[in-house]
C-alpha positions as a printed Julia matrix, in Angstrom:
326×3 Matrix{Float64}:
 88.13  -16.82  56.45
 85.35  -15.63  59.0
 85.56  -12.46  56.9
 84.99  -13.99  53.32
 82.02  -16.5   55.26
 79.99  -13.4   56.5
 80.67  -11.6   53.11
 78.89  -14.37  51.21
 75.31  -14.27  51.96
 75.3   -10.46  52.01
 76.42   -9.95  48.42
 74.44  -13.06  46.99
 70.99  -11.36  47.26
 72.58   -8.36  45.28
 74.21  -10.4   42.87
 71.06  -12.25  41.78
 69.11   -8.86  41.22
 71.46   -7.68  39.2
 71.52  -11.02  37.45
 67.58  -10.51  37.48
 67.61   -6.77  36.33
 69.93   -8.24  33.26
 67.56  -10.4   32.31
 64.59   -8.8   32.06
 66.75   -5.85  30.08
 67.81   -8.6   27.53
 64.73   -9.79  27.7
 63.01   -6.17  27.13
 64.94   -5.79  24.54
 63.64   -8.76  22.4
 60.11   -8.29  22.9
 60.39   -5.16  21.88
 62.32   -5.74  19.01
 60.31   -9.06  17.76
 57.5    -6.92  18.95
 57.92   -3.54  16.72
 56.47   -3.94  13.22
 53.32   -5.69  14.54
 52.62   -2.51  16.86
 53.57    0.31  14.57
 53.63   -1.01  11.42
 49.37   -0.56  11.03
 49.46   -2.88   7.8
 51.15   -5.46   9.37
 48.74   -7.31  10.98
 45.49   -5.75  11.5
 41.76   -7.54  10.72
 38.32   -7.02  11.65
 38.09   -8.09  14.56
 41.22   -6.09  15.96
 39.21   -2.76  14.04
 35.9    -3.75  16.39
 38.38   -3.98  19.99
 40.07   -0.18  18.66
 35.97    0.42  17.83
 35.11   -0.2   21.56
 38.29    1.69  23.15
 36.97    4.53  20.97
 33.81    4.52  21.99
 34.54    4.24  25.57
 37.04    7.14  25.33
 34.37    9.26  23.93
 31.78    8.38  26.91
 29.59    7.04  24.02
 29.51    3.71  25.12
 30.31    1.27  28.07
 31.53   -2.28  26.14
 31.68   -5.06  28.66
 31.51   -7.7   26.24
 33.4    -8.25  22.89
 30.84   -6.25  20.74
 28.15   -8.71  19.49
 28.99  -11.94  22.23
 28.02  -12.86  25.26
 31.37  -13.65  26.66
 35.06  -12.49  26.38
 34.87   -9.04  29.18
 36.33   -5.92  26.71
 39.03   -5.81  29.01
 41.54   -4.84  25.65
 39.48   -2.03  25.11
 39.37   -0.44  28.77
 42.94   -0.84  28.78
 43.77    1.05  25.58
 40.34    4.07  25.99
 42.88    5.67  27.81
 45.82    6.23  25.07
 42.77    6.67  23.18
 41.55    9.35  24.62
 44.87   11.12  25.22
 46.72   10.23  21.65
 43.81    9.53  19.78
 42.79    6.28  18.12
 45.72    3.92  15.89
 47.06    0.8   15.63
 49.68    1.74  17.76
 47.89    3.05  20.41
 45.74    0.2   20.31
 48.5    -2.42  20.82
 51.17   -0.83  23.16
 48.98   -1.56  26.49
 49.68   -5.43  24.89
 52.7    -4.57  24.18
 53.2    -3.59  28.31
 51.12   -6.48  29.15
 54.28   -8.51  26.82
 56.98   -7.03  29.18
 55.5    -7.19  32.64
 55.13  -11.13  31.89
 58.77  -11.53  31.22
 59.36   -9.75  33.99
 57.0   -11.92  36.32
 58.22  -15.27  34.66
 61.89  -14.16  35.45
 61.33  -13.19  39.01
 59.9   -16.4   39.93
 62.13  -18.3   37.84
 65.52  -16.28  39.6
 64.27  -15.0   42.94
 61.86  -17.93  43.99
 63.29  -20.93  41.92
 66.64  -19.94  42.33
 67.45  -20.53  38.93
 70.48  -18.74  36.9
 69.49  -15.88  34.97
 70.9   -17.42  31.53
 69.18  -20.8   32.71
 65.71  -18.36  33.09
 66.58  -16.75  29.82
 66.29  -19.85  27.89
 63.72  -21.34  29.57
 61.33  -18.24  29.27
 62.43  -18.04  24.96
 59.59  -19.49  24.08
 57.7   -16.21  24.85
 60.2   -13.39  24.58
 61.45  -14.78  21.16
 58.64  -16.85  20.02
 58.25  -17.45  16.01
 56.75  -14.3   13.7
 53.65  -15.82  13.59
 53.23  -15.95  17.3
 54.88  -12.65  17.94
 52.0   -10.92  16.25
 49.47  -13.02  17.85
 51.07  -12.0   21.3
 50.35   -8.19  20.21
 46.93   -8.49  18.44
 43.95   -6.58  19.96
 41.74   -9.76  19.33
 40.05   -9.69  22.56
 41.95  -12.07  24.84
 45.52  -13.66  23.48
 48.04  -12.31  25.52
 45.86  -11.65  29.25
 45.47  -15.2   30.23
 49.46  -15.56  30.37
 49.85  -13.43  32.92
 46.1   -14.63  34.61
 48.24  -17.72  35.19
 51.28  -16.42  36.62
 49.59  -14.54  38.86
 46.93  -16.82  39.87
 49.73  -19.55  40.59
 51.34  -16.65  43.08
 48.02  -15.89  44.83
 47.12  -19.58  45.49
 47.66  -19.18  49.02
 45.11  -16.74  49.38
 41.9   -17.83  48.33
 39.84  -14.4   48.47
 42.51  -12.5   45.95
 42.8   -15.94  43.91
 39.02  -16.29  43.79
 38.09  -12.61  42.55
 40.99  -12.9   39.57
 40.0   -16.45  38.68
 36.68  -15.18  38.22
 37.75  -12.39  36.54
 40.32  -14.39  33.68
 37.03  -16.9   33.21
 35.01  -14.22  32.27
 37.2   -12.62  30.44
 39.17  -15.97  28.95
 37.68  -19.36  29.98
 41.24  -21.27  29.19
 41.86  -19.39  32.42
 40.27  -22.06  34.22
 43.55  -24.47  32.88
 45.1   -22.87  35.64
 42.74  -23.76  38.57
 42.67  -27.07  37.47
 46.44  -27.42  37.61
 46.34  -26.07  41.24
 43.45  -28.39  42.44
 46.08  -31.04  40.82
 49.13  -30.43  42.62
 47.51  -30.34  45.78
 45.64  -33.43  44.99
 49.62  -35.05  43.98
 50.43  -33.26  47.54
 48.14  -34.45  49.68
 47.43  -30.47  50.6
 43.79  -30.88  48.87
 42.57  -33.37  51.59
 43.18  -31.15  54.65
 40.29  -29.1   56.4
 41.98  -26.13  55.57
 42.81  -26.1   52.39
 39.04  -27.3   51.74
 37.93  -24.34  53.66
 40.1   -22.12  50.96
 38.52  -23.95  48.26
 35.24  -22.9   49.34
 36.56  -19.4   50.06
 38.08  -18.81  46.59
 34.67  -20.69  44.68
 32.62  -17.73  46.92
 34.67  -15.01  45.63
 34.27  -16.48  42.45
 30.58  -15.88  42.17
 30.97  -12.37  43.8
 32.89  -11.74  40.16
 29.71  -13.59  38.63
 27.29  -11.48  40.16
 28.69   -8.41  39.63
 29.61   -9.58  35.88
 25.98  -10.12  35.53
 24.92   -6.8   37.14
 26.78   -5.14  34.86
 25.65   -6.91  31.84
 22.52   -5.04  32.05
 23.57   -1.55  31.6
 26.31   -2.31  28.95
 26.42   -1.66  25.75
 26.7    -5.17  23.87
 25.69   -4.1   20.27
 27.73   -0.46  20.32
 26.78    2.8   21.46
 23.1     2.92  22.86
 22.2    -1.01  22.84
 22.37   -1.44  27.05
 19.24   -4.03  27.97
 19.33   -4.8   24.26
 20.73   -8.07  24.64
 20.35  -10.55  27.71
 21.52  -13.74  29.01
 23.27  -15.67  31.75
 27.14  -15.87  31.67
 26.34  -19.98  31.45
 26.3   -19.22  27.51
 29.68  -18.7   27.53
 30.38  -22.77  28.54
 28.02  -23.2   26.21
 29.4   -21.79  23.24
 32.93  -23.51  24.44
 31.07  -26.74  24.64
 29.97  -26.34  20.91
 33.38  -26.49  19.83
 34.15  -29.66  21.49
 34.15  -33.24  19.82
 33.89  -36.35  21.57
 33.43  -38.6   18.88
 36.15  -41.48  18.74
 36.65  -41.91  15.04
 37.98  -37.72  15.23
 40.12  -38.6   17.85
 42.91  -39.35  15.43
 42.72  -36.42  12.75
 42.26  -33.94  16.09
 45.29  -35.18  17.58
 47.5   -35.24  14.1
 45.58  -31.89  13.45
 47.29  -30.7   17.4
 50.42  -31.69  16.32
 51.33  -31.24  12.85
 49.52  -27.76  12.22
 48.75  -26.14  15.46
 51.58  -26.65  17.66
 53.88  -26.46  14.28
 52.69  -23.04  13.84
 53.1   -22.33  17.94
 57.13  -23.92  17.58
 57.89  -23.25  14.64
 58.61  -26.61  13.27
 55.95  -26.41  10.32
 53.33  -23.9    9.14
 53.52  -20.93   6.58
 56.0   -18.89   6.17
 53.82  -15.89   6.25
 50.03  -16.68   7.53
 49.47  -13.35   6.54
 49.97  -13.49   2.86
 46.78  -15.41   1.03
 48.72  -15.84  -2.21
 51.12  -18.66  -1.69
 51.0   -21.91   0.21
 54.32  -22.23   1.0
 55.46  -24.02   3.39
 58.54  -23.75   5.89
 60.06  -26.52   8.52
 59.11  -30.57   8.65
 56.9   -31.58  11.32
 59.1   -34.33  12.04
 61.76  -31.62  13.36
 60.04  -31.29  16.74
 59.25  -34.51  17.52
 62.79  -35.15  16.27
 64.05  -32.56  18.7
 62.14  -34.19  21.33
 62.81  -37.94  21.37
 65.78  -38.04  19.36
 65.09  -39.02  15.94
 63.73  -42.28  17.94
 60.03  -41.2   17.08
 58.99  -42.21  13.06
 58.67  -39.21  11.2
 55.6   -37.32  10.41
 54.69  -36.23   6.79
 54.28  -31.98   6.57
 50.82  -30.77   5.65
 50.28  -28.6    3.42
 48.66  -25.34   4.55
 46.63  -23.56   2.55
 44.54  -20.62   2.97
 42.63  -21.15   6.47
């Protein structure tokens, strides 16, 4: 009996990384499989605005340009095209090489969500599995947005997961929240969710975590300054436009702002809109079959199926829209 006591809590710890290293294999495996045709199949999925991010990796794997900046904004840091100017420069430009840093960026979230999930959470590796399905086996539709070189769909996943690991140390979780604003604004969801569970706490009234506050909103504008610094000697417009454009990184709230609507008669339609069409495409539940066909309207799933799904046929049932081209 002594024996089997001390045995216990030396194999545990090996048993759950082997239980984690299963995981993330199974989970590997799915991203990669519901990841495939988007990433080498180049007339899959592929626009205009994925052609200008490959346009800026070339250039920058060339030396003929430095992009900070999606070409032609103000906001959204190029950080797609940094990351792929090096398969660029070594395999030369595709669709493939293009997409397989997002592709990486895909499996080193899995892998982050499942290690806090199993090694910090404690939770079962099949429990983890299921809970994290909504990214490693998302819907078609979503599996190609995960992979699309559009400037900034996949980065502010793992912006959050590791910004919710560094929020103990506000100079490391000051520089990358400055960094995913500039690069993403959504970002800043997740410093508002960590301002409100210490507020729920009680953590965000003590002298010390104030003093972090301050500490992380410092190293914040360190990012800002050098952000701006930079902007000066990039090329914004393509090769040989640096000084050619100018203006403070405020535009980039300001172009977010123009989006918003505060007026109470949209309130409704906005919300239905949230439900029915957007989140139906996210889940699943309602949306096109294929959003990337512009000769059908046909539609697939009820919206009532997640709501259904959710409060247990107790909720009335919504009518499906019908999507046309968008």
């Amino acid at each position: 009996m002594p024996l089997a006591t001390t045995a216990h809590p030396v194999q545990a710890p090996a048993t759950r990384v082997l239980g984690l290293r299963s995981a993330v294999l199974i989970a590997a495996a799915l991203i990669l499989l519901r990841s495939a045709v988007w990433v080498f199949s180049e007339s899959a999925h592929f626009d205009s605005d994925q052609a200008i991010t490959g346009l800026m990796a070339k250039h920058l794997a060339e030396g003929r340009a430095f992009p900070l900046f999606f070409y032609g904004q103000h906001y959204m840091l190029a950080v797609e095209a940094w990351i792929a100017a090096p398969l660029f420069w070594l395999f030369g430009a595709s669709v493939a090489t293009l997409k397989l840093p997002l592709l990486a960026l895909n499996l080193a979230i899995a892998w982050v969500l499942l290690w806090v999930l199993i090694r910090l959470a404690g939770m079962a590796p099949v429990h983890a599995l299921v809970a994290v399905s909504f990214f490693i086996l998302p819907t078609p539709l979503v599996s190609s947005r995960l992979v699309e070189a559009q400037g900034g769909n996949i980065e502010p996943f793992l912006y959050v997961l590791v910004l919710w690991l560094l929020r103990e140390r506000p100079v490391a979780f000051g520089l990358l929240a400055g960094f995913a604003i500039a690069h993403r604004e959504f970002s800043a969801y997740a410093i508002t969710a960590v301002l409100a569970i210490d507020a729920v706490s009680g953590r965000a009234y003590s002298g010390q975590r104030m003093r972090d506050y301050l500490v992380a909103f410092g190293a914040m504008n360190v990012v800002r300054v050098a952000v701006e610094l930079l902007k000066s000697r990039a090329d914004l417009l393509g090769p040989g436009t640096a000084g050619a454009v100018s203006g403070s990184l405020d535009l980039q709230f300001s172009t977010v702002k123009s989006f918003a609507c505060w007026r109470p008669a949209e309130i409704a339609s906005n919300l239905r809109w949230l439900a029915v069409e957007n989140l139906g495409a996210l889940f699943g539940w309602a949306g096109q079959t294929f959003a990337f066909a512009r000769d059908h309207t046909l539609t697939t799933g009820g919206s009532w199926l997640g709501l259904r799904w959710a409060c247990r046929s107790r909720c009335p049932r919504l009518r499906s829209p019908v999507n046309g081209d968008r």
